[in-house]
NUFI-206022 format. One line per 8 residues: their letters; for each residue x, y, z of C-alpha. Coordinates in steps of 0.5 Angstrom, whole numbers, plus 500, padded with zeros to 3 digits. Layout:
! NUFI-206022
A = X/Y/Z  ...
! end
This chain:
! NUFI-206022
XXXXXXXX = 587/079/701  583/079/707  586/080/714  581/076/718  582/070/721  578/065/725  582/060/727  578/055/731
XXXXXXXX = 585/051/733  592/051/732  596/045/730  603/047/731  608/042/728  615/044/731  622/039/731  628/041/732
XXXXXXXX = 632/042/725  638/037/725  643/038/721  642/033/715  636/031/712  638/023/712  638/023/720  630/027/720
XXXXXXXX = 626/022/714  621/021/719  619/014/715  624/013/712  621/013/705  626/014/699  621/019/695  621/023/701
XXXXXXXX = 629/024/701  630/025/693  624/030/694  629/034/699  635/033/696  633/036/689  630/042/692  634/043/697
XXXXXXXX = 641/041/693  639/042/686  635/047/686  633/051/679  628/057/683  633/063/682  635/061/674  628/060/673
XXXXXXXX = 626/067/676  631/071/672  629/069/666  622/071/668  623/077/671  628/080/668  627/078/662  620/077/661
XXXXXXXX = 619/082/666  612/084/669  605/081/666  600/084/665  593/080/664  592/082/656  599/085/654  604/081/650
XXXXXXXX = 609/081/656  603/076/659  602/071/652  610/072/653  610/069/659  605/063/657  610/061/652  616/061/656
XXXXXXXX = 612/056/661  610/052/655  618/052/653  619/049/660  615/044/662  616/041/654  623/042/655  622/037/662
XXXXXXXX = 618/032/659  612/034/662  605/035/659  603/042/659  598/047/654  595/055/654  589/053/655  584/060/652
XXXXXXXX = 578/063/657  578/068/653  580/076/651  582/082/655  585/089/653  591/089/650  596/095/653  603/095/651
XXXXXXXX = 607/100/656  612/105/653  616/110/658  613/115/661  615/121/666  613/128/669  618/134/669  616/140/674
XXXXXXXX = 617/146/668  615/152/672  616/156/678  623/151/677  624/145/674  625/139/677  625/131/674  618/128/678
XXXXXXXX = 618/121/681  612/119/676  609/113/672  602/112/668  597/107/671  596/100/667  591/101/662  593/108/661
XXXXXXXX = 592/113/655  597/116/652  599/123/650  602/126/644  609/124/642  612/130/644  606/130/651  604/136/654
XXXXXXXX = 605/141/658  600/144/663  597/148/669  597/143/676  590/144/678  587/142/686  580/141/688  579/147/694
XXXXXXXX = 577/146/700  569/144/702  568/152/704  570/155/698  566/150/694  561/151/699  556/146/694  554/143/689
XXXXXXXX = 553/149/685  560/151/687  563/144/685  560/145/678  563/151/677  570/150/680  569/143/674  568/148/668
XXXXXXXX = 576/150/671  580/144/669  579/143/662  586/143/659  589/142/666  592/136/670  588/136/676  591/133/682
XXXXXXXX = 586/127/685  587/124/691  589/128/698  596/130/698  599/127/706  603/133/711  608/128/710  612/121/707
XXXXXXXX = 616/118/713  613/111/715  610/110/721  615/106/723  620/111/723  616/117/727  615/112/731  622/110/732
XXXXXXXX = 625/117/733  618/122/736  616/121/743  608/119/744  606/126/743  609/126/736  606/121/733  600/122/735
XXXXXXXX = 600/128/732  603/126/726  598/120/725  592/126/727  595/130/721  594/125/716  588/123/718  585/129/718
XXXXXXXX = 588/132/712  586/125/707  578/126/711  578/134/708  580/132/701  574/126/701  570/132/704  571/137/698
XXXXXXXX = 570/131/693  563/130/697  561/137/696  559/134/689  558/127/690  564/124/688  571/121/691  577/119/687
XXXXXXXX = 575/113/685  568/116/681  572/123/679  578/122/674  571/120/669  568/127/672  575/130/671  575/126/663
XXXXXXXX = 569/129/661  570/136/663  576/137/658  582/135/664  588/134/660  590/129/666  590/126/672  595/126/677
XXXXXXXX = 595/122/683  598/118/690  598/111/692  603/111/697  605/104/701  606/107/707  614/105/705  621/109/703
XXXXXXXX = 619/112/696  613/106/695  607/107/691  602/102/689  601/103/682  595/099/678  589/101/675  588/107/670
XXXXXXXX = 581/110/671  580/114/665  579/111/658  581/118/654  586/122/658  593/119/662  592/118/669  600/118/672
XXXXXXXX = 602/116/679  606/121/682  611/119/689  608/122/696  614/127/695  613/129/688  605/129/689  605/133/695
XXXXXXXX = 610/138/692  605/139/687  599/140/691  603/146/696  605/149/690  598/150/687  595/151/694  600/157/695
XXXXXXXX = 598/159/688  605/158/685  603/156/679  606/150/678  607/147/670  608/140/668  610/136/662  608/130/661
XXXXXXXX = 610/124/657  605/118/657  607/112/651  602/107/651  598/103/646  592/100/647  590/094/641  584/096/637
XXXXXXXX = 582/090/639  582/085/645  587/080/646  586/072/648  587/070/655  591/063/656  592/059/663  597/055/663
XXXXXXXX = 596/047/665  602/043/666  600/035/666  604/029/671  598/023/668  596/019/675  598/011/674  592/008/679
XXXXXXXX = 587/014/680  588/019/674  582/022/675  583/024/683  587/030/682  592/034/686  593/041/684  599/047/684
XXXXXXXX = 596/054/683  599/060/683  598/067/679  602/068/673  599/075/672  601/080/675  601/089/675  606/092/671
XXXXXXXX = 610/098/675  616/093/678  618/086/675  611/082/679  617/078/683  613/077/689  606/077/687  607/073/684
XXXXXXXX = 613/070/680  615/068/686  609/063/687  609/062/680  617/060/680  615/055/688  610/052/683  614/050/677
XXXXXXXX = 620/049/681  615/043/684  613/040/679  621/040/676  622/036/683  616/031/683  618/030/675  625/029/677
XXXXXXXX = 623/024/683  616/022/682  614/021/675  609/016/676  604/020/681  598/015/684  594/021/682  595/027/676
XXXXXXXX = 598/033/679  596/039/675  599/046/676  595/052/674  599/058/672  593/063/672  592/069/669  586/075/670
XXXXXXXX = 588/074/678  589/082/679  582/083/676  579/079/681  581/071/680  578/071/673  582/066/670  582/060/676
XXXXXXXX = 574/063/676  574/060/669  577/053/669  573/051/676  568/053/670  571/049/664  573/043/668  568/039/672
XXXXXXXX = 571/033/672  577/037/676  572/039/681  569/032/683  576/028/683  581/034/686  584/031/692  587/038/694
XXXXXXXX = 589/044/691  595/048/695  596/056/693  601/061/694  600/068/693  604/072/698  611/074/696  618/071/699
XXXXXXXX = 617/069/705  617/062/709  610/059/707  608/060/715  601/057/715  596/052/711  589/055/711  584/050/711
XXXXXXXX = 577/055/709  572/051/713  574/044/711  572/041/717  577/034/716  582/036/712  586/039/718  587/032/720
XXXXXXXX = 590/030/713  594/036/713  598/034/719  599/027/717  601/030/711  606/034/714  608/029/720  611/025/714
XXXXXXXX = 616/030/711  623/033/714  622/037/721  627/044/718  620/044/712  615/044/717  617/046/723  615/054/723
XXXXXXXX = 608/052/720  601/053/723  595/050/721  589/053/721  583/049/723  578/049/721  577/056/720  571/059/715
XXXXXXXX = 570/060/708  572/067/707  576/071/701  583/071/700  582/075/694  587/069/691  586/063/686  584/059/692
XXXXXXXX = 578/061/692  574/060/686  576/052/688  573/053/696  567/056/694  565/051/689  566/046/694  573/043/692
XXXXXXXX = 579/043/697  583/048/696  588/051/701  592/057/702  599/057/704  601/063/707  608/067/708  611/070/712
XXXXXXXX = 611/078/710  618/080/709  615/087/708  610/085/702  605/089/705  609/096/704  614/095/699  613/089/695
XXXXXXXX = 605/088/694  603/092/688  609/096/687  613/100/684  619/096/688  617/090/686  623/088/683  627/081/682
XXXXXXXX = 632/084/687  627/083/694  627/075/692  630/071/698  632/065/694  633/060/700  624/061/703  623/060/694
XXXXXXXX = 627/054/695  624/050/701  617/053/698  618/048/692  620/044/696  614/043/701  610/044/695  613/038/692
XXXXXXXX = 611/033/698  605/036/700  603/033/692  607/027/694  603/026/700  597/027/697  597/024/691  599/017/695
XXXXXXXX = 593/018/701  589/012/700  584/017/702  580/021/699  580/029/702  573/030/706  568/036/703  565/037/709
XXXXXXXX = 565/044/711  564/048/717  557/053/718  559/059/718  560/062/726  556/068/728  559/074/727  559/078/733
XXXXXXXX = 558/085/730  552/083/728  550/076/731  548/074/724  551/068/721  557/070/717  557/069/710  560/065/705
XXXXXXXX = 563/068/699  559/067/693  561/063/686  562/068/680  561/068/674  567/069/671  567/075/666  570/072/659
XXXXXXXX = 572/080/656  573/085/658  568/088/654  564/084/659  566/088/665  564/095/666  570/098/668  573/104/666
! end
């Protein structure tokens, strides 16, 4: 998701909460407050996502726990009365995980804090043990000659592939306890040791993203890697890039104890244990679409959105189980207290987000007529916060509907929301996104971070545990009423869109993010 904004204006709508919902209905409009009082008062959010964190668990687009989560949400909507289908866009691999773990077994044996990355291959049932190998530095490897001599060494070998860091503290607590000089230096020395790791690659045209092929087809027994968080014993763990051999994500601590054990010619050892299966074949991909059929407009629609996918080393709960619980939880209230919309409201629980909104990508494709009559689409994809702002993508008019939407609910759902006007067509790398470079209005309703960019996003922490049930429950809850608001609106949403500012770095237009085709299996991609 990316970190730029351009916000032209800022819309603050901010109240004093009171205590009760019934002295803050601002028109007095009893869907308003039956909305409220089920969301707030009767709310099903946390029930909802134990079922689907714990025991459905994380959701890897193409896995039997992805197609276990579909059905469970068939389950539901069927159980509320509310229409609902799978609807197939296509095939993806299909990647069961097993356990998996590293034990350092020489120069002393120690249990390391290790996972495989999704996708990755398994090793013999019993694993293997094998030498811990590093790349040596830029000045031994002096050229390409010797970086091809030093490949021909790793055959059979677990090879370290990304820099290890001088330490795992977060800069968050160097900063707190070092005085200015400290930190500096700490962030120096990290930096210059992630800047020498990508030179020693260089010296043979590589960098950890084009190596682990290299390290497969020379004969590397495995590949061993970090991807810290920046947080306390959190890593980011997602892709396998080898097809043959495992790839494991080792914690800062661990993989830095190994890099100084070889680096010191300490001769450090490892079993590896990786159980996986990988279907011989790929599997299908569904998106789910519940259904509230509109009484006067039934082909103008509103839309919920949110990714039901997610990446397979935590539970997927704040990305985004928690955007798919706020989007079932509203559609439940909107159900409950408003069954005959004006307009149909959909939600799309999408799969394939994580490999680049593949699903959202292909129903913006496969349904034409959504397009042309959506009145607005709302999506979540941001972990457990308070939604904190409505992004309007460069919708010129819709900030306007948005307000209006918005001065019409309670002051204590609203009152910490910021509206970005108009802003610009850009790349969330989120499921908006496929809906606003088509054209069709599409916002982003962003929370606040709760430590999601350190300790939750992609992450092996990303457990049940970090949810905050109060922010789910006014989440769905807001989402409820900007579907009511919309759905009422005898106005159609404007598709105005702003031309794009100049970027000041290079004083040319900015550009607009391109519509994708979407890939409809992975055989089609040419990932590893």
């Amino acid at each position: 998701m990316s970190s730029y904004r351009l916000i032209a204006g800022i819309v603050a709508l901010a109240a004093i909460s009171r205590p009760t919902f019934a002295q803050d209905n601002p028109t007095g409009d009893p869907v308003v407050q039956r909305i409220y009082d089920e969301g707030m008062k009767r709310s099903q959010a946390a029930r909802l996502a134990q079922v689907l964190m714990d025991s459905i668990g994380p959701r890897l687009t193409g896995s039997p726990a992805n197609r276990a989560a579909n059905e469970w949400l068939l389950r539901t909507y069927n159980a509320w009365g509310i229409g609902v289908k799978n609807e197939q866009y296509g095939t993806w691999r299909d990647w069961t995980r097993g356990t998996s773990g590293l034990e350092l077994v020489a120069p002393r044996r120690r249990v390391l804090e290790a996972t495989m990355n999704a996708w990755s291959a398994a090793t013999p049932a019993a694993g293997i043990t094998a030498d811990v190998a590093l790349i040596p530095s830029k000045a031994v490897l002096a050229d390409s000659a010797g970086f091809a001599r030093w490949l021909a060494t790793v055959k059979g070998k677990l090879v370290l592939l990304t820099a290890p860091l001088p330490s795992c503290r977060p800069d968050s607590d160097v900063r707190a306890w070092a005085d200015s000089a400290v930190y500096k230096h700490a962030m120096a020395q990290r930096d210059s040791a992630v800047a020498d790791w990508a030179a020693r690659w260089a010296v043979g045209k590589a960098n950890t993203r084009s190596a682990p092929a290299l390290l497969e087809r020379a004969g590397a027994a495995g590949v061993l890697a970090n991807s810290w968080s920046r947080g306390w014993g959190v890593d980011k763990i997602q892709s396998a890039r080898t097809r043959t051999i495992p790839s494991f994500d080792v914690s800062c601590e661990d993989y830095s104890l190994l890099a100084r054990l070889a680096a010191n010619d300490q001769h450090p050892r490892v079993h590896a244990v990786a159980d996986a299966v990988l279907a011989p074949a790929e599997s299908p991909v569904f998106n789910t679409i519940a259904r509230i059929e509109g009484s006067e407009k039934p082909n103008e629609y509103v839309m919920l959105s949110a990714h039901l996918d997610s990446w397979d080393s935590g539970s997927g709960a704040t990305d985004n189980g928690t955007g798919t619980i706020t989007m079932l939880e509203a559609m439940r209230i909107l159900k409950a207290t408003y069954p005959r919309p004006k307009r149909t409201i959909l939600v799309g629980h999408w799969s394939g987000e994580e490999e680049g909104e593949i699903g959202s990508s292909a129903f913006t494709v496969d349904h034409p007529e959504v397009m042309k009559g959506l009145q607005a689409l709302f999506n979540q994809d941001n972990g457990t916060g308070e939604i904190d702002s409505v992004q309007t993508n460069g919708f010129t008019d819709a900030a306007a509907s948005l307000a209006k939407w918005m001065s019409r609910m309670p002051a204590d759902l609203t009152k910490n929301i910021t509206l970005m006007m108009p802003g610009v067509a850009h790349n969330e790398s989120t499921d908006s996104d496929p809906f606003d470079c088509r054209g069709a209005p599409a916002f982003f309703l962003t929370s606040s971070d709760w430590s999601y960019t350190d300790y939750t996003w992609h992450t092996n922490r990303d457990t049940y545990d970090k949810i905050n049930f109060d922010n789910v429950k006014r989440n769905a809850t807001l989402v409820a009423m900007f579907a009511y608001q919309a759905s009422e609106d005898p106005a159609f949403v404007s598709r105005a869109r702003r031309v794009p500012p100049t970027d000041p770095r290079t004083g040319q237009p900015q550009a607009v993010p391109s519509c994708e085709a979407p890939p409809r299996s992975f055989s089609a991609t040419s990932r590893p």
